[in-house]
N, C-alpha and C positions, 0 to 999 in steps of 0.2 A: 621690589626687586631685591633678593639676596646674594649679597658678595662674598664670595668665598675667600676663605684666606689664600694665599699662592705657596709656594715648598722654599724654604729658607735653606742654607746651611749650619751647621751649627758648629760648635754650640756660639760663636760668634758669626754673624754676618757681613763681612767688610761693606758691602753695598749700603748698611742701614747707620755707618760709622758718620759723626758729623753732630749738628747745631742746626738745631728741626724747630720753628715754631707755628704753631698753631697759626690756621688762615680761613679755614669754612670749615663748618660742623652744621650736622641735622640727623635726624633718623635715617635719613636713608637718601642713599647719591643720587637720586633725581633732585632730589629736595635741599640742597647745601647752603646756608647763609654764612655767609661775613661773624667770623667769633666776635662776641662784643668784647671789646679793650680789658675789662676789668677782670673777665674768663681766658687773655690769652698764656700759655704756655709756652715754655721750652726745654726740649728733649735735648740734653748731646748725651751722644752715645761715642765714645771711645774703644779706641783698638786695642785696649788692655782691657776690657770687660767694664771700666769704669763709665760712669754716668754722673749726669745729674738732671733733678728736672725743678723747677721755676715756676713761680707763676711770675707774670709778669707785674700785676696791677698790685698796687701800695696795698692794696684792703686787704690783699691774699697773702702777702710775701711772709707770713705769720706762718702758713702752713708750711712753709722752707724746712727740707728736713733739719734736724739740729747736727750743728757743725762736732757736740761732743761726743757723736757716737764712737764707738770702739772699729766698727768696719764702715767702708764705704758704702755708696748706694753702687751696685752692682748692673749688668744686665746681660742677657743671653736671648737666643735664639732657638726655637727647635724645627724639625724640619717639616711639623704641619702648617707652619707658618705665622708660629707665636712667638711675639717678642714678649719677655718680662723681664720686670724693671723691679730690682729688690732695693725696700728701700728700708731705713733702719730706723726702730721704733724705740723709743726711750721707757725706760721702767714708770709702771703705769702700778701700783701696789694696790689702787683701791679697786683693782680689776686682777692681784694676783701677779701682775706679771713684774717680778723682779727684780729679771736681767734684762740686756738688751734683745729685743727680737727682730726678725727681718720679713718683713709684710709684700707680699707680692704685687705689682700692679700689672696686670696680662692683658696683650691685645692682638686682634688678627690683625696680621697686615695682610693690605686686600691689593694693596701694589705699592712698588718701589722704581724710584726712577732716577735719573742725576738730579732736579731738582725737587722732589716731590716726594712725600711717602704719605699713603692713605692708611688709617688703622681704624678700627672699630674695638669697642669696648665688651663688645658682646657676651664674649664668654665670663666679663668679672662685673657688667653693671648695665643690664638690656641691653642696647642697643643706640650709641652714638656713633657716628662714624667723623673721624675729624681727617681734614687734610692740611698737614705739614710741610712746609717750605722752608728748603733747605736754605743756612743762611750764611757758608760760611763755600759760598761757590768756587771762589778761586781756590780752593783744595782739591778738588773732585772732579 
């Protein structure tokens, strides 16, 4: 079964603003397991366009953007229904890259709810579809 992304507004979305973490992931929404502990995440998404995302588990928190970038990690909406999340990439020289640069992570959202948002990775890495549970309820 293929999920279609849904029509956002842009280039911010107030619906998709909040503290989202990862709760089921699989190929495909028939199919959803339980994210295991060590692969969970978290999204917040702010009403200034600001972000940040998380792993949650000790083994990963290494991949934590670094705190000395120049700009924030950012994020936007468009209205075929893609969220991305710009996040900021530190001078890599033995790769040429310099300055700082800012590295996309794009996903469809396939639904948005008060507690819930479904996204799929689709269009930046096959095909996982995770759903996100919203974790900061008494706002919303």
């Amino acid at each position: 079964m293929e999920a279609q992304p849904i029509h956002l507004r842009t280039p911010i979305d107030p619906a998709l603003t909040g503290i989202w973490r990862s709760e089921v992931s699989g190929t495909d929404l028939t199919d959803l397991s339980p994210v295991e502990p060590r692969f969970m995440e978290e999204i917040i998404l702010r009403g200034d366009g600001t972000a940040d995302l998380r792993w949650l588990s000790p083994e990963l928190k290494s991949l934590a953007c670094n705190s000395d970038a120049p700009f924030p990690i950012i994020w936007e909406t468009s209205s075929d229904g893609m969220l991305s999340i710009y996040l900021p990439i530190a001078p890599m020289p033995e790769y040429e890259i310099v300055d700082w640069i800012q590295d996309a992570i794009r996903y469809d959202v396939l639904s948005i709810m008060p507690e819930a948002m479904t996204l799929s990775d689709r269009r930046y890495d096959g095909e996982s579809i995770t759903v996100f549970r919203r974790q900061n309820k008494s706002t919303h």
